[in-house]
N, C-alpha and C positions, 0 to 999 in steps of 0.2 A: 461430524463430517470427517474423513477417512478420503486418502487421496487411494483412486483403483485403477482399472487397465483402458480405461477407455471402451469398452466396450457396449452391445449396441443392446438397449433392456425396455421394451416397450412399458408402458404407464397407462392405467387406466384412466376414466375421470373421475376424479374424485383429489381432494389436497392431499401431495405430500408429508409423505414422514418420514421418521427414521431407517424404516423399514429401504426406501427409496436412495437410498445413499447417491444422493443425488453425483458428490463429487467424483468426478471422471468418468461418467459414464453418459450415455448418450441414448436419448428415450423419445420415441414415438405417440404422436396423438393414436389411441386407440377410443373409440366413442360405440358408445349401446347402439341400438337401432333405435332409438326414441331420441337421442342426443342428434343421431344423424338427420331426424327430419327437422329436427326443432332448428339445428346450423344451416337448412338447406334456406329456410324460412328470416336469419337472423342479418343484422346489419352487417356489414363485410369490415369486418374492426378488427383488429390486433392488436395487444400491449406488449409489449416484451419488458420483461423487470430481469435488470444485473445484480449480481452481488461480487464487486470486484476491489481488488486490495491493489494491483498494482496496475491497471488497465487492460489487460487481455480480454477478460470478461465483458466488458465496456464495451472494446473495441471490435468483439466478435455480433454484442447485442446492436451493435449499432450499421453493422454488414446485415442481420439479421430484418433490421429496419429498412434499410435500402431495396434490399430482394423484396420485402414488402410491397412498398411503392413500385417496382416494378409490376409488380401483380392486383395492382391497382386497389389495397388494402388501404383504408385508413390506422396508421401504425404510429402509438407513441412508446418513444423508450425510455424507463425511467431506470435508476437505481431501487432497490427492491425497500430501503427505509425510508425514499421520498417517496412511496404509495399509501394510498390511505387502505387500508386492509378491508374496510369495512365494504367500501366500493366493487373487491372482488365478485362479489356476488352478481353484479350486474355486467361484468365484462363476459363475452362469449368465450374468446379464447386468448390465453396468455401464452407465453415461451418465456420460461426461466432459464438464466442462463448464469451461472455460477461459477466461483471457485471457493480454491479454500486460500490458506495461508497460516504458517508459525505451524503446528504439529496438528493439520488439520483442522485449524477452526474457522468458523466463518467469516468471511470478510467484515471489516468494520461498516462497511454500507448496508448489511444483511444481518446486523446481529439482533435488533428490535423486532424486525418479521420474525425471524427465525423463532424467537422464543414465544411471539406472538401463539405461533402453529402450534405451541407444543405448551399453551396453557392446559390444564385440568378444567377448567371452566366453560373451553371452546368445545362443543355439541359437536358429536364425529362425524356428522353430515352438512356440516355448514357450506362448504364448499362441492358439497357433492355433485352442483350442477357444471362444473366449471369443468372446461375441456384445456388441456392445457400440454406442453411438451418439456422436458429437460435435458440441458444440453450441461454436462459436470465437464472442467475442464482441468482437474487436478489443479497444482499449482506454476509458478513460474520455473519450478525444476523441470515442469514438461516442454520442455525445447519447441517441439512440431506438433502442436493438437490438430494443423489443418487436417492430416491425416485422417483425424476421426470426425472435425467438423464440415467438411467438404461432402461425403457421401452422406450425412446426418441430414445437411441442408435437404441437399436433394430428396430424400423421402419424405421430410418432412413436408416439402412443397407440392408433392403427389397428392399427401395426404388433405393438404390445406384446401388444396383448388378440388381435391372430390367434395370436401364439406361443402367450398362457398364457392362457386363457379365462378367465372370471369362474367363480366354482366353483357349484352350481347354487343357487339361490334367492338367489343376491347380486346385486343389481345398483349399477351406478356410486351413492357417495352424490351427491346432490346437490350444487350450489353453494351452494345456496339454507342448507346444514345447514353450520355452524359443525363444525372439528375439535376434539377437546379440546387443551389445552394440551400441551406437552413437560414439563412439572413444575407440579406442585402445590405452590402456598405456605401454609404452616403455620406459623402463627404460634405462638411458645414463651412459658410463662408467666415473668415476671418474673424468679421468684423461682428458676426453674430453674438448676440449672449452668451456665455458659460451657464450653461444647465445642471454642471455638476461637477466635482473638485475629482482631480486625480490624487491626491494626500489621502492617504490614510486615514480614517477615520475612525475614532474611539467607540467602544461599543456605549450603546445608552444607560446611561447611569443609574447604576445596580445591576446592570443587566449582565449574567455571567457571559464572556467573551466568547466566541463561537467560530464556526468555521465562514461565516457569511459576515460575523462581526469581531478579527480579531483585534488582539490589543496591541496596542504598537509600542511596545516595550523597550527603553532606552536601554542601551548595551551599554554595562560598568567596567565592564574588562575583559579583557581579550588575552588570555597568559598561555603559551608552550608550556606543556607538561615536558614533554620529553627533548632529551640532550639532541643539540645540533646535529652533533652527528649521526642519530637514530634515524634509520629509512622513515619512519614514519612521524607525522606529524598529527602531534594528539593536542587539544587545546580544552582547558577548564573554560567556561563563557558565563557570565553572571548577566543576569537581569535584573533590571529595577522593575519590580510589577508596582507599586505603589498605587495607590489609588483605580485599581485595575477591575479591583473584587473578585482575583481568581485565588482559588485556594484549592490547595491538593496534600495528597500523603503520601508516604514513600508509597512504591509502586504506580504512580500514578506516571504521563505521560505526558509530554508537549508536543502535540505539532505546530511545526515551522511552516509560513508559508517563503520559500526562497523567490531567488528573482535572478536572468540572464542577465552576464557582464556585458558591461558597453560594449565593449571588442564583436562580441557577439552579434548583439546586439545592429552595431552598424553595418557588419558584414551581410546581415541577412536584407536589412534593408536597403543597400546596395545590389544584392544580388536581384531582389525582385524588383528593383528602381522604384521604391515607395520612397515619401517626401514623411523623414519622423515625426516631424513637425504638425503635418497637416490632422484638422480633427475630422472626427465622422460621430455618426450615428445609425446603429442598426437598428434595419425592418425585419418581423419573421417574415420569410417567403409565404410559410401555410397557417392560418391562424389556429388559434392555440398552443401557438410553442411560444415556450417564453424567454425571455431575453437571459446570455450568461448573466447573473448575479453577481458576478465579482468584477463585473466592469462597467467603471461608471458610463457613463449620457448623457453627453457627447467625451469621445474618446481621445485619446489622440494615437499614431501609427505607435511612435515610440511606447508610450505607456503598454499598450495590445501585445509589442513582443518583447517586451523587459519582465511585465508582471504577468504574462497570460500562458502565451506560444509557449510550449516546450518545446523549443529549439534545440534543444542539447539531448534528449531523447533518442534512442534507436528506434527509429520508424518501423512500422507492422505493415502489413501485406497491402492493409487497404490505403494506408499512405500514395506507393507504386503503384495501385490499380487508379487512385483519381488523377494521381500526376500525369500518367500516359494521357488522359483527354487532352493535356491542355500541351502535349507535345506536335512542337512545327516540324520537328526534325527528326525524321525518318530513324536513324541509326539509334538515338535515342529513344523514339518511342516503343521498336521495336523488343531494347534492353528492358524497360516498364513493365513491360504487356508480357515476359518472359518472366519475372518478378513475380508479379501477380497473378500469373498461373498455378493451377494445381503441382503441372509437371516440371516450375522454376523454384520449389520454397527450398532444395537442399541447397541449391545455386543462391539463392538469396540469403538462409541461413549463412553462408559459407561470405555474402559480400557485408553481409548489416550486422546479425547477431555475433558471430563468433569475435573478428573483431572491433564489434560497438560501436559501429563506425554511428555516427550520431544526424539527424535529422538536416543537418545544416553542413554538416561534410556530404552529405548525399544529394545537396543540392549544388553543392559547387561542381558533382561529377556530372549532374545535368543542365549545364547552363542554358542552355537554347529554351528548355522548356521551363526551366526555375524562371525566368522574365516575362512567360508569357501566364507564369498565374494570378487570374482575375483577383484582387484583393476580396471580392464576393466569397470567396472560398478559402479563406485563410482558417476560419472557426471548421471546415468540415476536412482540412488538410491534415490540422499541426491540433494534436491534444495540448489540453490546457495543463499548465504546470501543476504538480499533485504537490501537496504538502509531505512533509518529510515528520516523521514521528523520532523521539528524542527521549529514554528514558528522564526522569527528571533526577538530577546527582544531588538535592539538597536539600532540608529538611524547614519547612519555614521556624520549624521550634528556634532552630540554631540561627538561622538567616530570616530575620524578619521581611514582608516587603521586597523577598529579594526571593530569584530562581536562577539555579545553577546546571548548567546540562556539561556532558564530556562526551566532544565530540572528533572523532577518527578522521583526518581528514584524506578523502577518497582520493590515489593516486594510483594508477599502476596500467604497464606496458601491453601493447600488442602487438600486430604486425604491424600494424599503421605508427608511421613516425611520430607521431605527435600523443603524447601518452595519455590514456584516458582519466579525466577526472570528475566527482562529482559533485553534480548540480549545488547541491545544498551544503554540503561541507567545504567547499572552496570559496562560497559565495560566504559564508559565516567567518571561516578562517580569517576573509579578507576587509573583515569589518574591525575598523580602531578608532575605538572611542578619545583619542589622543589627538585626532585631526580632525575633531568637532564632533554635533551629536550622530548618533547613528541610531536608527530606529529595527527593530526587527519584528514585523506580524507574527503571532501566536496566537494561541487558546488550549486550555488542558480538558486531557480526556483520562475517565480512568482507567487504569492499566490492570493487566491480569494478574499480577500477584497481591495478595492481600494476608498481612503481618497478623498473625494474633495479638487478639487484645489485652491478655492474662499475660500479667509482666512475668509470672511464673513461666511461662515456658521457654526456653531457649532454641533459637535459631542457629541452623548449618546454613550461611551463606556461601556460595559457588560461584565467584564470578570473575573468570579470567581476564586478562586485557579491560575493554571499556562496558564487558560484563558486569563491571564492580558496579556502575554508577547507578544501580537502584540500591545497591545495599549499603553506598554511602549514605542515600536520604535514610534507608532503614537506620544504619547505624547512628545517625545524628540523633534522628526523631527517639530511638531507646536510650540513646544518654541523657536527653534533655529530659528525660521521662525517669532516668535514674538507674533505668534498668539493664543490670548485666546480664550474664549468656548468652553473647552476641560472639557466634565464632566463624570465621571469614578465611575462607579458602582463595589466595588471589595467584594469578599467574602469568606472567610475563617475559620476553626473551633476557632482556639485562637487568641486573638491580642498576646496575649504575645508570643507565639511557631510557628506561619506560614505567619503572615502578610507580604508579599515581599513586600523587597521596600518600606515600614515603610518611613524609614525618608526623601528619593527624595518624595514620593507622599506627606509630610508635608510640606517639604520646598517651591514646586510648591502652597500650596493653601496659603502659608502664602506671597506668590511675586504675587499671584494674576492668575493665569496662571490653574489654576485648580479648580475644584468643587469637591467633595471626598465623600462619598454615599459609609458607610462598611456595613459589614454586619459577625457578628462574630456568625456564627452559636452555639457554643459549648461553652459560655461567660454568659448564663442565662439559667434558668430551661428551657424554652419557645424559641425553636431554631428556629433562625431566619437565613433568607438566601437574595439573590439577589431579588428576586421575590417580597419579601414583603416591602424590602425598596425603589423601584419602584415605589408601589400601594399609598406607603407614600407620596416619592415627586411626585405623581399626576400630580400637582398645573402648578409644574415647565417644568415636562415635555412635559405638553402638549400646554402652551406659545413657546418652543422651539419648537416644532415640528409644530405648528400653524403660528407661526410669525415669527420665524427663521428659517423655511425650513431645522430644522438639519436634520444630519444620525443618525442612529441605528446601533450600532454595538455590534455584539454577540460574543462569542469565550469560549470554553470548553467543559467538557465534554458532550457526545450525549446523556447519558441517560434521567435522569426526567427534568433536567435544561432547556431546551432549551424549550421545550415542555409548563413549567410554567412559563416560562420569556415572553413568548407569549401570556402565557393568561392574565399576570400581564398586558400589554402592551397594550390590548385588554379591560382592565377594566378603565384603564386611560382613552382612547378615550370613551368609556364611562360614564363614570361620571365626566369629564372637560370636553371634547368635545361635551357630551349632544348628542353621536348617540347613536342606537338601536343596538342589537348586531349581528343583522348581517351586519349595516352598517357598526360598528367599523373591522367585520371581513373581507369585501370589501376594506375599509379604507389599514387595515395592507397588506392584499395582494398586494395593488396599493402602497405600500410604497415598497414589496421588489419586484416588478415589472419594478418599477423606479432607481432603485440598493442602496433606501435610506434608505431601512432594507438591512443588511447582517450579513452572520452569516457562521464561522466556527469551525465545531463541531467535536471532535474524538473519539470514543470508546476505 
């Protein structure tokens, strides 16, 4: 998957492939004439399946669902790995709706379909009867897709309502008429039973941890990496997994599930005059939808926007477009309904995204109408809190029963006075195991670089700032293994204020077990980075990569890094290697082709 222009590329019926580069581009149901009578004849149903990393995908398939039911479709929307594949076969018509993520790959909700499609084993007509659309939305670098997803819609619903007509005395509802919610909140008397624990619950025994069962990992330590007076605050975090049964290798990944601070937390409860305290229990509105999974039954308000509500979230189009129903107040509703128009998303870009202004600052600007929203619609309001992914910085060889993450913690300014911070890193930060227990939700997932197994080969690590902490756990895991040719490229503004892991990266070169290649950007007039002490040891890297068959290994952030550590890498094979440049540039693709360049990168 390859991020492209957004452009508009009709589809036939028949499954997806590679051929179909689904990401960013924007595709029409096209149907045979035997397709067209058999829809004319078929149940009036819809699926729509997401494949989304950071919610837009979600958020657009779930607009998609709406427009639906106005059209009086029965329409479920799932994520494209909670579909049973098999099932396709029997649905009339789907809408895919995708992105990508990292250097184009597939979202993590989408990566088990995805390979599904593309077995050897799967018959090239298995899906042949399936009528279906694709909506690619590139990734979170593409700022405005309504651009492309607004006139998409519309053909699309041309095309839907020629297959399956409105059935007779219905017509489209209006915009103008509010849906009802996805569940109804009911609130429980006091004095009723407890149906079920708000605590954390351990996953079942033996059972590996998961995202529906994580484990609730006691927090060992909480330690500043970097000096006081360094703008940035970077923190080492150790966990006790003990008795957990989670087990991983370097490259491998944690996700965190975080949680909103009190402060937060009250404010918003205040502002919609909800009682924290008070519990409830959700009904679906339309049967067959089934209840959020990650909240227990019976609830309570506070638990709902501590552990659920992404209140700290920059809200998306369709947030403004339900808030206006539930505005009293003219001047306000007027700003909403502006918002969530076609012709308001540069004016909204310019009030929500650019400066981040967050889900819960956007309701303090609309008070009149933030009071009158129905708690019934709090689940179709406010996205639920997404889990936060965390290389893992430690190796269990070294750390037994224990996992180690380094994590950045997110600070920085905009127009808005109040400086933007984030969710998951302030909330970790602000956890000390010194003023009793502290518990944190996880479950590990594997991650995309994977170490050779042949202790013979040596590794080129590249990991500037908190890029290091996958080739910490690598580095641990080949010394408890014994093995050297472990050589580490690391880069950071000060030695003296950010160097992690300073004195284990010395003591490893001085036992022999390491090679050590810094790079202290902000240490001389003439700032120097990974890139340039790369081009340096030339010499050595390209003996390694010539005679030793090492890997390459990349890791931080996606902006100019990755892009120049490339061309550094590209200039070596060229002046050690003695090729031309575009054989050097054949060379590197045939290295991460053979899985001996990798690289992972986050924005």
């Amino acid at each position: 998957m390859t991020s492209a222009d957004g452009g508009a590329v009709p589809v036939q019926s028949r499954s997806p492939s590679l051929d179909d580069d689904v990401s960013g581009s924007c595709r029409a149901v096209v149907t045979s004439a035997a397709a067209w009578g058999r829809c004319m004849m078929a149940e009036r149903r819809l699926l729509v399946l997401f494949g989304s990393q950071t919610g837009t995908a979600q958020d657009t398939a779930e607009r998609v669902g709406r427009e639906a039911k106005r059209r009086h479709l029965r329409c479920r929307v799932e994520a494209l790995d909670s579909c049973d594949v098999a099932n396709l076969i029997h649905e009339p018509l789907v809408v895919f709706v995708c992105a990508t993520t990292g250097q184009g790959d597939p979202p993590d909700n989408m990566k088990m379909f995805w390979r599904f499609l593309f077995r050897k084993s799967l018959p090239a007509g298995s899906l042949c009867q399936l009528d279906y659309a694709v909506l690619g939305l590139g990734d979170s670098s593409y700022p405005k897709p309504d651009a492309v997803v607004d006139p998409w819609l519309v053909a699309l619903w041309d095309k839907v309502l020629a297959l399956y007509p409105l059935p007779p005395g219905l017509e489209i509802i209006s915009p103008d008429v509010r849906l009802p919610p996805r569940y109804t909140l009911h609130y429980v008397a006091e004095e009723s039973p407890w149906a079920g624990s708000e605590r954390l619950q351990p996953a079942a025994p033996r059972a590996a941890p998961c995202e529906l069962h994580p484990f609730a990992a006691p927090v060992l330590s909480n330690r500043r990496l970097t000096a006081q007076s360094h703008f940035q605050d970077v923190r080492l975090i150790d966990f006790d997994i003990a008795g957990s049964g989670i087990t991983f290798s370097a490259g491998d990944v944690v996700m965190i599930q975080p949680q909103n601070c009190p402060e937060d937390v009250q404010q918003f409860c205040q502002l919609l005059r909800l009682e924290p305290h008070r519990r409830f229990v959700l009904e679906p509105t339309e049967p067959g939808t089934s209840l959020p999974p990650l909240l227990p039954q019976p609830c309570t308000i506070q638990y709902l926007v501590t552990h659920y509500l992404d209140i700290s979230c920059v809200p998306r189009r369709s947030f403004f477009e339900l808030l206006a129903y539930f505005s009293t107040n003219e001047l306000e509703r007027e700003k909403l309904q502006e918002f969530s128009s076609a012709q308001g998303q540069e004016e909204l870009y310019s009030y929500c995204n650019r400066p981040r202004r967050t889900t819960l600052e956007v309701m303090w600007d609309f008070p009149h109408t933030t009071c009158a929203i129905p708690a019934d619609y709090l689940l179709d309001l406010i996205p639920r809190i997404r889990p936060r992914a965390f290389s893992i910085a430690s190796s269990l060889l070294a750390h037994p029963e224990r996992m180690q993450i380094l994590v950045a913690v997110v600070r920085y300014k905009t127009r808005l006075s109040k400086p933007r911070r984030g969710l998951c890193s302030t909330w970790l930060a602000s956890l000390s195991p010194d003023k009793g227990d502290v518990h944190v939700p996880l479950w590990v997932k594997k991650g995309g670089m994977k170490f050779p197994d042949d202790p013979a080969i040596p590794v080129i690590m590249i990991g500037p700032g908190t890029g290091v902490a996958p080739f910490r756990a690598a580095i641990q895991e080949r010394v408890a293994l014994g093995r050297t040719g472990n050589c580490l490229f690391f880069g950071c503004r000060h030695k003296s204020k950010d160097f992690y892991c300073q004195t284990e990266w010395e003591e490893l070169v001085t036992k022999g077990f390491l090679t050590l290649f810094t790079a202290f950007s902000r240490d001389q007039e003439e700032k120097v980075y990974v890139q340039h002490r790369i081009r340096e040891n030339g010499r050595l890297l390209w003996e390694l990569l010539s005679s030793g068959n090492a890997h390459v290994y990349l890791a931080g952030n996606a902006k100019e890094m990755p892009a120049a550590v490339a061309e550094a890498l590209q200039s070596v094979l060229q002046l050690e290697g003695g090729l031309s440049p575009s054989q050097a540039q054949e060379h590197f693709t045939a290295l991460e082709r053979s899985q001996r360049f990798q690289s992972e990168t986050w924005s």
